[in-house]
N, C-alpha and C positions, 0 to 999 in steps of 0.2 A: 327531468324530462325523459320522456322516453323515445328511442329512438333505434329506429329499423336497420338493419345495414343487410339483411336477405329477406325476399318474401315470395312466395309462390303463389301467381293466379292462374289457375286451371279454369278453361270455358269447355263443352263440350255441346253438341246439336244431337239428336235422337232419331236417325229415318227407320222407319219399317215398309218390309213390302213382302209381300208372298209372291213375289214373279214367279218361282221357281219350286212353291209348292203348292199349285194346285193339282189342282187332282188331273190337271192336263198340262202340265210343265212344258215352255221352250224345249225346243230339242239342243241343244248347245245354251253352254253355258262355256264365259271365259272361265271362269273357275269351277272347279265341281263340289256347288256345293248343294245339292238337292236332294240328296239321300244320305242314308250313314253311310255305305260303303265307299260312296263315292266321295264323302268330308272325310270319312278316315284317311283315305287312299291319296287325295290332299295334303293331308296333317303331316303323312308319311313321304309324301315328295318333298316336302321343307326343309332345308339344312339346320341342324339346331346352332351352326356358329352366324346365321343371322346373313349370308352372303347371298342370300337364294334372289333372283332379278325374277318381276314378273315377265321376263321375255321368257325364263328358264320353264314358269309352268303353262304358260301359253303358248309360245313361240312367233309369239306377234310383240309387237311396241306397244307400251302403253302410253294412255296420255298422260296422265298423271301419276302413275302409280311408280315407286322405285325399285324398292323391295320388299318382300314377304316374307314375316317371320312368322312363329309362336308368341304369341300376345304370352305365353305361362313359363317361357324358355329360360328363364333364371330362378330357380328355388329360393322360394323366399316363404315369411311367416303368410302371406295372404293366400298363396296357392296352396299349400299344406293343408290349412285351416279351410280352404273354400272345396276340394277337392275329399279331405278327411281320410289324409294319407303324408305322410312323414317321408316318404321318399320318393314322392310325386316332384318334376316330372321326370326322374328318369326312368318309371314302368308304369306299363298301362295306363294311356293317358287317354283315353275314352272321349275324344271328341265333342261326339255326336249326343251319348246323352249326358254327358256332363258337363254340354252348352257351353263348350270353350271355343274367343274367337280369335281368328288371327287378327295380325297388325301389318299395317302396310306406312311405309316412310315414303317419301312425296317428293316428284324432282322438279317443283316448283317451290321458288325461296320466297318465305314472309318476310317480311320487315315489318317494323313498328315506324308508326310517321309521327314522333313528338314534334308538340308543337311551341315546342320550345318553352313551356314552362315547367316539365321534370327531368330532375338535374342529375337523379340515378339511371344506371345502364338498363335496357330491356332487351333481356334474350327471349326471343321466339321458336319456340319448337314444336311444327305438328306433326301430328300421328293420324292416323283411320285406323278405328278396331274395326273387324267385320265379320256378320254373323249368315250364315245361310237365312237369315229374314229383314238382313238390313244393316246397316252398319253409324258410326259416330264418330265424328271428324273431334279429333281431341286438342285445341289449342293450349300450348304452356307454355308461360310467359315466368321467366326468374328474375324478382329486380335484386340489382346489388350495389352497394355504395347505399350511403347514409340516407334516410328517409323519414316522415312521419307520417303517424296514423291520418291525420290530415290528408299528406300527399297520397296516401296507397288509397284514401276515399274516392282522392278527386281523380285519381289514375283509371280507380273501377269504374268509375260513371263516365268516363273519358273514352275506353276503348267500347262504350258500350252503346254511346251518344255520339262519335263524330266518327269521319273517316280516319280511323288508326293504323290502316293496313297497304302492304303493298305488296304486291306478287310478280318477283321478279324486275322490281322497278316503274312496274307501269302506274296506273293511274292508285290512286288512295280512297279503299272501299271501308267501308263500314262493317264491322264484325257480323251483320247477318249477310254484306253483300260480299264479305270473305269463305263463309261457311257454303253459298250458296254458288260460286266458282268450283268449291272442293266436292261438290255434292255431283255436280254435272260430269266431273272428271271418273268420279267411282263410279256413276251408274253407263258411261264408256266403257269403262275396262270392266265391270265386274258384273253388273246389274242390268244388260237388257237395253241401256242406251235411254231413249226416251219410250219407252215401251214399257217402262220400269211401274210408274203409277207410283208411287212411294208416300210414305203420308210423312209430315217432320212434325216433331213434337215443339209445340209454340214456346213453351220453357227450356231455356239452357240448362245445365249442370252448370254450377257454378262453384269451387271452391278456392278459398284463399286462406295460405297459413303462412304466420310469419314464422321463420326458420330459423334467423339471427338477430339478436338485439342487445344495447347496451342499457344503462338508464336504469330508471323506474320501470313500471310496470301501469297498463289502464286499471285503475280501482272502478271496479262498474259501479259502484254506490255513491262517488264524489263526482260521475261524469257529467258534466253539463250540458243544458238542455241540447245546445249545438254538439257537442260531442257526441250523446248520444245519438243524436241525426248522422254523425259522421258516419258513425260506427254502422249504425243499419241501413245506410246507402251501402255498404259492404256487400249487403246480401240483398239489394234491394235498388241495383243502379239505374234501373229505367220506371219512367213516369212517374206517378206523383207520389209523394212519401210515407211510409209505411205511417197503417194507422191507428194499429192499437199498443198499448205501453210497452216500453223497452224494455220492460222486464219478460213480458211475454216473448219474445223473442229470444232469452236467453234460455239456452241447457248448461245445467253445473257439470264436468264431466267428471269432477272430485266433489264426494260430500265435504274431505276434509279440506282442499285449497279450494277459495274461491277466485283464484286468478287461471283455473282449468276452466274453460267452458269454452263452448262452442255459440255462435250466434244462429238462428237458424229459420230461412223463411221459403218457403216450396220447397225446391232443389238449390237451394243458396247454403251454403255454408263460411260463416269466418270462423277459424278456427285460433285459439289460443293457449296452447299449454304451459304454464310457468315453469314445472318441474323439468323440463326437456330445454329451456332454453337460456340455463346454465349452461356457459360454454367450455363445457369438459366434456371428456372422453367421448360416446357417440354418440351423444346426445343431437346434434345436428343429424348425424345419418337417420336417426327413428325419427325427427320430424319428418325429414323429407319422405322416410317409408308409410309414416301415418297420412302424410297429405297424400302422395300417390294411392294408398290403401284406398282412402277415404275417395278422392275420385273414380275409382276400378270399380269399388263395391257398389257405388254411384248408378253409374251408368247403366253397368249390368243389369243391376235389377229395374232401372227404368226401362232397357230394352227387354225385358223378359215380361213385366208387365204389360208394353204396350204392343208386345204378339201376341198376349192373351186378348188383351182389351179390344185391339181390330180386327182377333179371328170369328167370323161369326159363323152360326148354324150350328147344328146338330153333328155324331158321329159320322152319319151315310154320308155327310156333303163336304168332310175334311178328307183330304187326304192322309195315309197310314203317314209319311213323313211329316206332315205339320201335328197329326195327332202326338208323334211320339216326343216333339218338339215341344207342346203347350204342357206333356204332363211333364216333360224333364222341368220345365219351367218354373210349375207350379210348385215343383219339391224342392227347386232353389230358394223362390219366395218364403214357402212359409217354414222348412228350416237352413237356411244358411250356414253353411260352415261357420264362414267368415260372417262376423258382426260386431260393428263398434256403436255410438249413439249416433251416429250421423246417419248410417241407414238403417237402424233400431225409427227412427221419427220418420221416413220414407216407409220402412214394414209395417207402420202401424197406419197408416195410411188408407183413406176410404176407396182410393183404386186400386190398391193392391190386394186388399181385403175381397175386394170384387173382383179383382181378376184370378183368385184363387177361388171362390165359389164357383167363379161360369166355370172351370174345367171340371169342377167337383160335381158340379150339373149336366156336363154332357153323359147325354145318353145313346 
């Protein structure tokens, strides 16, 4: 039998908005982020040991906001590789066109509201990355203590179907009425207020990988008709159930193991790697950097896609800063540093595919 005892569920939301770059921008912004100079000059007020309070760069209280860091402020394989520099970031960390966002920590507390029938622990952790066009509330949930693929089914469709959530104690929202508390708080402190217009993207990010496990292992070839339902409610936890065969749904991410793969349906991902979750030397630490990876490279490029996809018009009617924004964009899309198959099946994608043509069209 197999059996879970860590697993990481990453949710994340998508807003975009051009408040702050039209070609007639608010005259204040809490943050500066409307031009390059003024996101460098930003970047550059930030303490890189992570202490910096949004009162420090505004000198107001925020409502939600705690701290502001560097989304890129610990050297790791993802920023090297996204960036295509080995000692990135301690030089020239270029902002503006190389669409780095920050991150902002929340002084309101989530809780998870079980409802008493899972028996493993759930820690909750959010984040907000945020971008001069918009930003994405990153919810991460780590279960620990013993589980099965079973319960981590019925846990996805759980926090995705009922009220899971509670902020600060009060009443129990629903993970889109948790995301959309978080979204009122940013566009306060960051975004213009309700002046903001923001569009949200109707698909979450969603990824889930398990970390630590004892047991067996799921043979996708022996899995039964119900199991395999389990399995693509993973990536698939609202309305009615996925409809075409379970195989189509899988990526092998080894030709030579077939217990590597990845499940994969829009922006859903389950991820499972056999080799990494032998529990020797750091094998736990590269999953936890593969599932964070895999969430980062995620998002980004849905948020970079869908400034292309909502900026419309011609050169004359862009402004120089969103211009210089859609092409930094467009060079992420179509060569990314950083790439695994999880956003390889997003880059191959008919909107992204379009959202790198309209810029290659503007005239």
């Amino acid at each position: 039998m197999t059996t879970l005892t860590e697993t990481m569920v990453d949710v994340a939301d998508c807003h975009t908005t051009l408040y702050y770059l039209s070609k007639t921008p608010p005259a204040h912004a809490p943050l500066s982020l409307a031009n390059r100079d003024d996101y460098e000059a930003l970047h550059q007020l930030i303490r890189g040991d992570g202490t910096t309070g949004y009162v420090d760069l505004t000198g107001t209280a925020a409502e939600i906001i705690d701290r502001v860091v560097h989304s890129y402020r610990k050297k790791s394989k993802y920023w090297t590789r996204f960036v295509g520099d080995d000692s990135f970031p301690q030089f020239s960390v270029k902002p503006w066109e190389r669409v780095l966002p920050l991150q902002a920590s929340l002084k309101s507390r989530v809780e998870f509201v079980n409802n008493g029938t899972f028996n493993f622990k759930v820690s909750p952790l959010p984040t907000v990355v945020i971008y001069p066009f918009g930003w994405s509330t990153w919810l991460s949930l780590r279960l620990t203590s013993a589980h099965t693929l079973s319960d981590l089914s019925r846990f996805v469709q759980y926090i995705f179907n009922a009220k899971a959530f509670k902020i600060n104690g009060g009443q129990a929202l629903s993970l889109r009425e948790y995301f959309t508390a978080v979204a009122d708080g940013i566009r306060a402190d960051v975004f213009g207020d309700k002046d903001t217009d923001d569009s949200s993207s109707p698909q979450f990010v969603l990824v889930t990988t398990v970390i630590a496990k004892h047991g067996g292992s799921p043979p996708l070839k022996l899995l039964t008709p119900d199991e395999q339902l389990e399995m693509l409610r993973l990536v698939k936890p609202e309305g009615p159930p996925p409809k075409k065969d379970f195989e189509s749904y899988v990526k092998p991410a080894s030709s030579k193991d077939p217990l590597q793969f990845v499940v994969v349906n829009d922006l859903s991902r389950f991820i499972w790697l056999e080799n990494l979750l032998k529990g020797v030397g750091q094998n736990r630490v590269w999953l936890g950097c593969h599932h964070h990876n895999t969430m980062r490279s995620l998002v980004h490029a849905l948020q970079l896609q869908r400034l292309i996809t909502l900026s419309s018009g011609d050169k004359r009617q862009l402004s120089q800063p969103l211009l210089e924004l859609l092409q930094a964009g467009k060079e992420r899309l179509s060569t990314p540093g950083y790439r695994n198959l999880s956003l390889q099946v997003f880059l191959e994608s008919p909107e992204v595919k379009a959202a790198i043509e309209k810029v290659n069209n503007l005239k």
